[in-house]
C-alpha positions as a Python dict, from the first residue, in 0.01 Angstrom:
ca = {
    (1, 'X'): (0, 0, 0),
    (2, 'X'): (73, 29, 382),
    (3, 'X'): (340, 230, 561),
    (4, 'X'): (706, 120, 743),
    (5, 'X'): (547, 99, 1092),
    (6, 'X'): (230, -120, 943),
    (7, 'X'): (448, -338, 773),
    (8, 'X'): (668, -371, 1078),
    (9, 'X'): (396, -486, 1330),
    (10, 'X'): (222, -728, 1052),
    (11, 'X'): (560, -891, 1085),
    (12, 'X'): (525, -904, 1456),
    (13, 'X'): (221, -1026, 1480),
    (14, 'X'): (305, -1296, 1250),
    (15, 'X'): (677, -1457, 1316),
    (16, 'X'): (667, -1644, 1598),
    (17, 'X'): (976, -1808, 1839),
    (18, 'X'): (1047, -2144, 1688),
    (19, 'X'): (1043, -2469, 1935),
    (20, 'X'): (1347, -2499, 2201),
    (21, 'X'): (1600, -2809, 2144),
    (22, 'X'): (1877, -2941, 2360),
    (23, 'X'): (2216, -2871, 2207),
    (24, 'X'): (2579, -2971, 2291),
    (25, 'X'): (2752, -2659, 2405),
    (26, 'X'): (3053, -2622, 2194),
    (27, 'X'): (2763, -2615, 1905),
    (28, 'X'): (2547, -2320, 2080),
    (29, 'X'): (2704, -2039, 1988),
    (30, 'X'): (2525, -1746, 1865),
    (31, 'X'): (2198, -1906, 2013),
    (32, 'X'): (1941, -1800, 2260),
    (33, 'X'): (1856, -1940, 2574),
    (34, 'X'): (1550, -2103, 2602),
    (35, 'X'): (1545, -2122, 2998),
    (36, 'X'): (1718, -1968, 3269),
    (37, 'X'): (2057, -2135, 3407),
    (38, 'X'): (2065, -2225, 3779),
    (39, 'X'): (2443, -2325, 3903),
    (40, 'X'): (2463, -2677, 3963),
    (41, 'X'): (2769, -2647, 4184),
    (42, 'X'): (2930, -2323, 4372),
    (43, 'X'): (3214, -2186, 4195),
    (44, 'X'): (3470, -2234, 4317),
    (45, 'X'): (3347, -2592, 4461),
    (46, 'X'): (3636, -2548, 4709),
    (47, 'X'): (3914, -2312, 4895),
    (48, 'X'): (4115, -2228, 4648),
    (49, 'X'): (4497, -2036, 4639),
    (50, 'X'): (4487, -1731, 4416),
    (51, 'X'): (4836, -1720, 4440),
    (52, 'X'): (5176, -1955, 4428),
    (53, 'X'): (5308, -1940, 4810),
    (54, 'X'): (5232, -2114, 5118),
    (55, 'X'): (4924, -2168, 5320),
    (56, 'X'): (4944, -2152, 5701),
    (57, 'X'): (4718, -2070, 6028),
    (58, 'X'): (4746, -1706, 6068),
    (59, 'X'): (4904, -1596, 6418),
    (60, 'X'): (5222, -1426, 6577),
    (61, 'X'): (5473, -1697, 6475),
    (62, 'X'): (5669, -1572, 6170),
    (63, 'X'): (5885, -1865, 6130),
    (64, 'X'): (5706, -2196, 5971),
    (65, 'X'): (5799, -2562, 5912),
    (66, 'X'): (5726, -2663, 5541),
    (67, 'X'): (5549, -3001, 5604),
    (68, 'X'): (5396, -3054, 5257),
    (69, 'X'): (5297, -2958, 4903),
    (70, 'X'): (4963, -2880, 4738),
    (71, 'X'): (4966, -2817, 4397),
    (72, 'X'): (4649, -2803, 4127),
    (73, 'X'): (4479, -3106, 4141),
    (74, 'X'): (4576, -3270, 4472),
    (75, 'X'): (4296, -3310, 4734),
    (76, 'X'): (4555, -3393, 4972),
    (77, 'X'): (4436, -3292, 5351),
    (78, 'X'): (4678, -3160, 5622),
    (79, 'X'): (4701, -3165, 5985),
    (80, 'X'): (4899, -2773, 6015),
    (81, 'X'): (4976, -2663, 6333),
    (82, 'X'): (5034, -2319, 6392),
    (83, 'X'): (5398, -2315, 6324),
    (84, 'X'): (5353, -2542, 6028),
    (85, 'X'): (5276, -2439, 5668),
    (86, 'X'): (5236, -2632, 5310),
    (87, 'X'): (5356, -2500, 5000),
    (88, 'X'): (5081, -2453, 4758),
    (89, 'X'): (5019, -2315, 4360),
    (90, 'X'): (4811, -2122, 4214),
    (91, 'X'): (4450, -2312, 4197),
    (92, 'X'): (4506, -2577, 4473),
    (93, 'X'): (4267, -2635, 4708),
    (94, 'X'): (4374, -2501, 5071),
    (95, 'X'): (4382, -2697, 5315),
    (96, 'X'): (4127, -2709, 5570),
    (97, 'X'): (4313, -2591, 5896),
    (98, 'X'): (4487, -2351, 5680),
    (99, 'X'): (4320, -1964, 5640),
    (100, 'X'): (4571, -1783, 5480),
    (101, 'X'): (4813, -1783, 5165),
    (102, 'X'): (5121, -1592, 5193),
    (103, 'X'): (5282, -1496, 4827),
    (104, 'X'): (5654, -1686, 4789),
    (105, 'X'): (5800, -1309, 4747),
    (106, 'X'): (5718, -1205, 5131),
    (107, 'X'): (5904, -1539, 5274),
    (108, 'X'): (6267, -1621, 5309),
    (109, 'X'): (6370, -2019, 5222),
    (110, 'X'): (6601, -2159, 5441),
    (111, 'X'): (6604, -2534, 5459),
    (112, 'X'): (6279, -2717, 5518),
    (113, 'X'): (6138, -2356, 5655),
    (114, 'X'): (6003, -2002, 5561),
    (115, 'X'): (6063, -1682, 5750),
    (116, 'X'): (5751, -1475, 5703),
    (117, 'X'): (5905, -1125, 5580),
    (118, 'X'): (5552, -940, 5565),
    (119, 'X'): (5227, -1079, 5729),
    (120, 'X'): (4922, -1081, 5515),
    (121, 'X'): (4591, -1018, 5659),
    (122, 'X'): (4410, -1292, 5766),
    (123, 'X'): (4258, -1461, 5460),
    (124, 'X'): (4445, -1335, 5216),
    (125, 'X'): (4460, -1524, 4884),
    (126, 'X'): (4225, -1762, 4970),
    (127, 'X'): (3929, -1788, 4726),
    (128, 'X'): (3638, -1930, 4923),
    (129, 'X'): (3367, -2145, 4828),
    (130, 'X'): (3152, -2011, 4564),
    (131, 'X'): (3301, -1668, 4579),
    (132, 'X'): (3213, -1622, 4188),
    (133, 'X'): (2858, -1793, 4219),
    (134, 'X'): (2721, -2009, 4473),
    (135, 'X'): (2534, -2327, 4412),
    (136, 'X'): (2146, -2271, 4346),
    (137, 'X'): (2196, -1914, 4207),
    (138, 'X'): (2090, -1815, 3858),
    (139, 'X'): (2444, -1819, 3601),
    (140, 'X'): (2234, -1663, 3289),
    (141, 'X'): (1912, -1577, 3235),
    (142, 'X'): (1666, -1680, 2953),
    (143, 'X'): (1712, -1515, 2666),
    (144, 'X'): (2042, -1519, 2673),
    (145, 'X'): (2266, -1476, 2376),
    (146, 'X'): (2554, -1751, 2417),
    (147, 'X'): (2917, -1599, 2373),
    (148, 'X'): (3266, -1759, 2366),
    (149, 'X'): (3241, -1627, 2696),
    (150, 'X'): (2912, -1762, 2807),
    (151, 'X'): (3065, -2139, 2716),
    (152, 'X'): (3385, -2097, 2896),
    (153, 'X'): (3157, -1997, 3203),
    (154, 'X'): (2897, -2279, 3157),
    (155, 'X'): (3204, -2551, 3116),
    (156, 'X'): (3297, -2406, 3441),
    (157, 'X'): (2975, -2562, 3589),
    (158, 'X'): (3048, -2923, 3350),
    (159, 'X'): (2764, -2862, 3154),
    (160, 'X'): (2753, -3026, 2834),
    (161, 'X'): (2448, -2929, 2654),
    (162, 'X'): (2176, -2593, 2636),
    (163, 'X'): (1864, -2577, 2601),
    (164, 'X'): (1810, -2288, 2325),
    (165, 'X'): (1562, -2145, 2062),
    (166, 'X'): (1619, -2338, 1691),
    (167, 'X'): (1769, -2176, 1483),
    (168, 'X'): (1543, -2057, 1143),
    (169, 'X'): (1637, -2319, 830),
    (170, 'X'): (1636, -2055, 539),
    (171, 'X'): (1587, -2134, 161),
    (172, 'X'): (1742, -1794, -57),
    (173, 'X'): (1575, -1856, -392),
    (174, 'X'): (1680, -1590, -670),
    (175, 'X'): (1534, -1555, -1016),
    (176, 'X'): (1565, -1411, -1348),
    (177, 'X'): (1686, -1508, -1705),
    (178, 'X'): (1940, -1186, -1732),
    (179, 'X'): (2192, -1301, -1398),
    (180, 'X'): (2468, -1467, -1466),
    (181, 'X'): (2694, -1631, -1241),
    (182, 'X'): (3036, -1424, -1165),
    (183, 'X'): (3391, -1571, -1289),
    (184, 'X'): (3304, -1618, -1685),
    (185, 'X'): (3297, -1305, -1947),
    (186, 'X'): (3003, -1114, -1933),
    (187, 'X'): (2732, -1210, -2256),
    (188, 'X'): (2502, -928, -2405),
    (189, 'X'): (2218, -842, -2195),
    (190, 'X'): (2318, -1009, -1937),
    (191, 'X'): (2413, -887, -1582),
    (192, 'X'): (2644, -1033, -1323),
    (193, 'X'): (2417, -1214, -998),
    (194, 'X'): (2486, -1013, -715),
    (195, 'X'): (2192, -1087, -498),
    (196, 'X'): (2273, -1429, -344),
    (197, 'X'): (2635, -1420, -190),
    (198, 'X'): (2518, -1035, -46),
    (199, 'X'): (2196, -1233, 116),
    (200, 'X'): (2360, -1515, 206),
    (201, 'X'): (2666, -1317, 346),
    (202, 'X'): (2432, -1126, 528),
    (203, 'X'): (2214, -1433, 637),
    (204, 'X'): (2587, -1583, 782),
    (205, 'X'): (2708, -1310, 911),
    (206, 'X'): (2460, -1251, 1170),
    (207, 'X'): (2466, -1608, 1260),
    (208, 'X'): (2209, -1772, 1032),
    (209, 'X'): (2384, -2063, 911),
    (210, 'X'): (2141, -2300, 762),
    (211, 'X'): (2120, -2138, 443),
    (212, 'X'): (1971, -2343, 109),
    (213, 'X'): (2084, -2181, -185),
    (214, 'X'): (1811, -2202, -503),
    (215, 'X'): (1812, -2036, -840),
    (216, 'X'): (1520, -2039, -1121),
    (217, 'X'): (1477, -1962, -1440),
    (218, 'X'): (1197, -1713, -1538),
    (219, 'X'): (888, -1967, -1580),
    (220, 'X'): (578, -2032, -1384),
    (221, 'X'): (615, -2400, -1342),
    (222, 'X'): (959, -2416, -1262),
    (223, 'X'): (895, -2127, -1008),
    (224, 'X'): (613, -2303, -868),
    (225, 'X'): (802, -2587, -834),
    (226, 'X'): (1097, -2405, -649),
    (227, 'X'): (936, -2228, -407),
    (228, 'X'): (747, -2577, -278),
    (229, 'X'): (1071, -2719, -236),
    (230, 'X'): (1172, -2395, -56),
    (231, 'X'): (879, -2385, 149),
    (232, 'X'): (1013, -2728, 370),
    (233, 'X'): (1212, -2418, 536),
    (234, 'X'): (1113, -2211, 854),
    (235, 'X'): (1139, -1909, 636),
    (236, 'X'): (1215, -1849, 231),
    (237, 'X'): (1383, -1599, 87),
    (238, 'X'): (1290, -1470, -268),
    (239, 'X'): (1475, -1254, -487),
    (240, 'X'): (1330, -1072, -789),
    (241, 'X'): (1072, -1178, -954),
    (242, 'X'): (759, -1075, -736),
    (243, 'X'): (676, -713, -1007),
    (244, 'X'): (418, -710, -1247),
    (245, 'X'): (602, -816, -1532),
    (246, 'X'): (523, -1035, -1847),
    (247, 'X'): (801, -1238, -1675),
    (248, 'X'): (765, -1171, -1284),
    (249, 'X'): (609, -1544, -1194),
    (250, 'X'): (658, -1540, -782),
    (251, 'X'): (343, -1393, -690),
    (252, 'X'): (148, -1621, -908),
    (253, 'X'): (388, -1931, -815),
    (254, 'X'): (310, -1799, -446),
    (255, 'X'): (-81, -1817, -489),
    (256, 'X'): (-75, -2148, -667),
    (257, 'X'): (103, -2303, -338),
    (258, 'X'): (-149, -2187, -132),
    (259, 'X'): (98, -1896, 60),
    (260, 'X'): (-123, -1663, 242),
    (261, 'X'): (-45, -1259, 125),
    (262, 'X'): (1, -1067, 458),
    (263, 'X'): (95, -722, 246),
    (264, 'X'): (254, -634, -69),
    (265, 'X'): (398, -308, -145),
    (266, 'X'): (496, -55, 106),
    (267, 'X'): (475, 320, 84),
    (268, 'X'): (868, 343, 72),
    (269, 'X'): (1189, 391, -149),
    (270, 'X'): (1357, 199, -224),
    (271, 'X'): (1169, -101, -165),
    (272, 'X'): (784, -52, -251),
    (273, 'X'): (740, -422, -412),
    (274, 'X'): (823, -624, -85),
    (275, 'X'): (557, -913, -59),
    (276, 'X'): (544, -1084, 286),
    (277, 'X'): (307, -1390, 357),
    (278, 'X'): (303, -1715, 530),
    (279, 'X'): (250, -2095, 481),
    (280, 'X'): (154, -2343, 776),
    (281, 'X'): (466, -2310, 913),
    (282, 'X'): (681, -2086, 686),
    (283, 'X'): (761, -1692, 653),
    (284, 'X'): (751, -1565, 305),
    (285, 'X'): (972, -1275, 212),
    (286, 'X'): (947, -1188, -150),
    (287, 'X'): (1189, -921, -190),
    (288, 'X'): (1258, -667, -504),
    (289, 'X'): (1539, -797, -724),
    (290, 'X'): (1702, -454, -724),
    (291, 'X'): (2027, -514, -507),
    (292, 'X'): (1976, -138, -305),
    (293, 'X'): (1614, -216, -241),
    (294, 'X'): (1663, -572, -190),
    (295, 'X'): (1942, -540, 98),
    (296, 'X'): (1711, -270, 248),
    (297, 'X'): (1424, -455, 241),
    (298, 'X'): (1644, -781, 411),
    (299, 'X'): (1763, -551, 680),
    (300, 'X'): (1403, -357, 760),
    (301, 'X'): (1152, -657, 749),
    (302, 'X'): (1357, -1039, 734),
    (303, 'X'): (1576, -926, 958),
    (304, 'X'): (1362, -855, 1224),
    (305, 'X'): (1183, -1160, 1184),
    (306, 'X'): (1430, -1391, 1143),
    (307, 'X'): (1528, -1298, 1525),
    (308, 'X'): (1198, -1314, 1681),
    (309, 'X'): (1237, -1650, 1528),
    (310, 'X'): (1501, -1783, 1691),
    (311, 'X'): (1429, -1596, 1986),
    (312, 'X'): (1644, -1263, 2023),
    (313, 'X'): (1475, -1061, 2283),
    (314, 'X'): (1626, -747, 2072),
    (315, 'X'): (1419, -755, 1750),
    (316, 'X'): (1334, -421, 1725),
    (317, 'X'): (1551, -183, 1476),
    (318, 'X'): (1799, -45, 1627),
    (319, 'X'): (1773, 350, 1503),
    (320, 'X'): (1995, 625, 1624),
    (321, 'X'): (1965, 982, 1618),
    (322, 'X'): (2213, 1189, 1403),
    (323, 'X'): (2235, 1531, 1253),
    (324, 'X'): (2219, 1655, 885),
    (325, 'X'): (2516, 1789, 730),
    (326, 'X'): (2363, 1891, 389),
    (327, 'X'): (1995, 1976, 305),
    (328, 'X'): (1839, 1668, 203),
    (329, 'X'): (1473, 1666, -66),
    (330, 'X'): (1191, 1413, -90),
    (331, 'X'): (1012, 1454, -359),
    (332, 'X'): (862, 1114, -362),
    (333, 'X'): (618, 1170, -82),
    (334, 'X'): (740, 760, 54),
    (335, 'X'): (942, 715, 352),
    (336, 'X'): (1327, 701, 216),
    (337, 'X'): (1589, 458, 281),
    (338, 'X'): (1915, 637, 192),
    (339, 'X'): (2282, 598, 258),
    (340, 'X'): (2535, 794, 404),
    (341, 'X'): (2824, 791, 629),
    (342, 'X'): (2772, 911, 1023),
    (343, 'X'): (3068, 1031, 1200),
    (344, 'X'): (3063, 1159, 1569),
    (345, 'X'): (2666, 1205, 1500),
    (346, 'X'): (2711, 1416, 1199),
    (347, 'X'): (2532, 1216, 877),
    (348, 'X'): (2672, 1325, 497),
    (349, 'X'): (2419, 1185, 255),
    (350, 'X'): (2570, 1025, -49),
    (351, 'X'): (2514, 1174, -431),
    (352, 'X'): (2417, 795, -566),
    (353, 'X'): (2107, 681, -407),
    (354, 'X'): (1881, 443, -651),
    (355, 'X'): (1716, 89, -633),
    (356, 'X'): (2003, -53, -872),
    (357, 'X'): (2308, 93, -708),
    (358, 'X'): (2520, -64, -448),
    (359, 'X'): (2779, 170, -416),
    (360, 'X'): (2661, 364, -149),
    (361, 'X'): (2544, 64, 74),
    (362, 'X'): (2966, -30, -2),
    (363, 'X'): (3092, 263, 137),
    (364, 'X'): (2823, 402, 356),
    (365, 'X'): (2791, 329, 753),
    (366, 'X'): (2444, 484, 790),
    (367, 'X'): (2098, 390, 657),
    (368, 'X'): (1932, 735, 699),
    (369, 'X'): (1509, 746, 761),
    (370, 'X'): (1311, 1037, 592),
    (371, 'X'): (983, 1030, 711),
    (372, 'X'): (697, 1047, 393),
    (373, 'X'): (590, 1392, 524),
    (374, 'X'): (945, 1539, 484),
    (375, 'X'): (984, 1690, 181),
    (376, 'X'): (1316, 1899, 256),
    (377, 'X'): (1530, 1819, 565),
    (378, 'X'): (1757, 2139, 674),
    (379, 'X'): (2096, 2099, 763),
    (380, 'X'): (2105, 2024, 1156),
    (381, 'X'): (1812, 1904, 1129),
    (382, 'X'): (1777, 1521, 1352),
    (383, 'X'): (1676, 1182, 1183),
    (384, 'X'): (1702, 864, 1258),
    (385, 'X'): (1932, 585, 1153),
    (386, 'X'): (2033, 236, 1111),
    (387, 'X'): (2413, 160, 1159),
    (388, 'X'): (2537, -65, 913),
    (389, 'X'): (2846, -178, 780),
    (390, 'X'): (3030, -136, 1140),
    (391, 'X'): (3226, -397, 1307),
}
């Protein structure tokens, strides 16, 4: 049995950033860059009117002909004297011999002229060449996480396509005889399948959209059989199953398709029976079918290697530092997971904490860390922990 931190850096050492591909950019979202972005043009590519007024040759003369009209679109070139200006809109290009945009509410309209009522300074409202980025200059470093934002910006440029890490295919598998699928009347012994939509939710949720969905009976040969379909993923997903059990088949379904064992069992609660492995080209996350330990066990191990995998420069967990409210035991000499709710950095432990209980993971914000030496935690006393739950 190894500790959190050992199981943490197996996992390093053994998910690796999955191969780059070109994608169309409207389809990129949520991805990582796999190269840095250089601007292919200057932004903006010309002299451009921040404002709807009239451009003219700054000087002493305060009263202009109106000779012309530039609106968005028109690449229309002027000969402007210095008494001469052209009415322009907001996002025309300026003419060349013009320097200066005067707003429409500091002139007076009479006839085919303007009477300048305020003089702007000398370039005013004029947006020159590559003022937000010029050409040759990076726009967005690898690594990257693409936005909404990020593809607005990149249209800016006309690019079309990115060159980003792939996305991990997943394949969820969950097992066991006793689930039952929610939406019918509950039979004897049986127990509604929570597992799956909370995995798969979570999966989505944080981007990971190529999620297979496969359920299995408890029997050797069908499990076998399962997890060599699910192994034509980047990474599988297995729920329940991997115990000692007369009827816990994964690890032996596992061994019989040739999945290397990296670790099984951690010194931790909940959680202890996590198996983690790997095929030629496949991550193996067995994870206890307890809902508590299996969510816990998704969002302290898969997690972080599902974004090394598709190349999020921020895999490591993302702990904070909060204060007790209420003396806290560990009796269990493991490293506890447990939930609570954090609120300006003050952490209230809930009552319910066990391996089959969801409740607290519902209505908590806070998965709390008690380090295996700890066997009582004072109030005020600092720990660390992961925010969850939080929009």
């Amino acid at each position: 049995m190894i500790t959190v931190s050992e199981a943490l850096d197996l996992i390093k050492t053994h998910a690796n950033q999955l191969p780059s591909v070109k994608r169309p950019l409207r389809d990129s979202y949520g991805s990582y860059l796999a190269e840095e972005i250089l601007a292919p043009i200057s932004l903006p590519s010309f002299r451009q009117s921040a404002m709807d007024g009239y451009a003219f040759r700054k000087g002493e003369i305060e009263e202009l002909e109106v000779i012309g009209e530039c609106k968005a679109g028109d690449a229309t070139e002027f000969e402007i004297r210095e008494n001469q200006a052209v009415r322009i809109f907001t996002g025309a290009r300026v003419p060349d011999q013009a320097d200066t945009v005067i707003i429409q509410e500091h002139v007076e309209v009479n006839g085919g002229k303007i009477s300048i009522q305020k003089m702007p300074e000398k370039s005013t409202n004029v947006r020159e060449v590559g003022e937000q980025i010029q050409a040759g200059d990076q726009v967005l470093p690898a690594g990257t996480r693409i936005n909404e934002s990020i593809i607005g910006f990149l249209t800016s440029f006309g690019i079309t396509e990115v060159l980003v890490i792939s996305k991990p295919k997943i394949t969820l598998i969950v097992t066991g005889n006793e689930l039952q699928e929610a939406g019918s009347p509950l039979r004897p012994g049986s127990i509604y399948e929570s597992n799956a939509i909370m995995l798969e939710s979570a999966l989505k949720s944080r981007g990971f959209d190529s999620v297979q969905l496969l359920k299995v009976v408890d029997d050797l040969e069908a499990t076998k059989r399962t997890i060599a379909y699910g192994l034509e993923s980047d990474l599988l997903l297995i729920s329940g199953g991997i115990s000692v059990g007369d009827y816990d088949f994964v690890q032996e379904a596992l061994q019989a398709n040739r999945v290397q064992e990296i670790f099984y069992k951690i010194n931790q609660k909940p959680g202890k029976p996590l198996w983690f492995g790997k095929s030629d080209k496949t991550l193996v996350f067995a994870l206890p079918g307890n809902p508590a330990s299996s969510l816990t066990c998704f969002l302290i191990y898969a997690l972080s290697a599902l974004k090394i995998m598709s190349g999020n420069p921020d895999y490591d967990l993302n702990f904070q530092t909060g204060v007790l409210k209420h003396r806290t035991f560990n009796k269990f000499g493991k490293t506890l997971f447990i939930l609570g709710t954090e609120k300006n950095g003050q952490l209230e432990i809930y009552p319910k904490q066990a391996s089959s209980m969801l409740i607290s993971y519902a209505l908590g914000n806070a998965l709390v860390l008690v380090p295996a030496e700890k066997e009582i935690l004072e109030p005020g006393e600092s720990v660390l922990f992961l925010p969850i739950n939080r929009s």
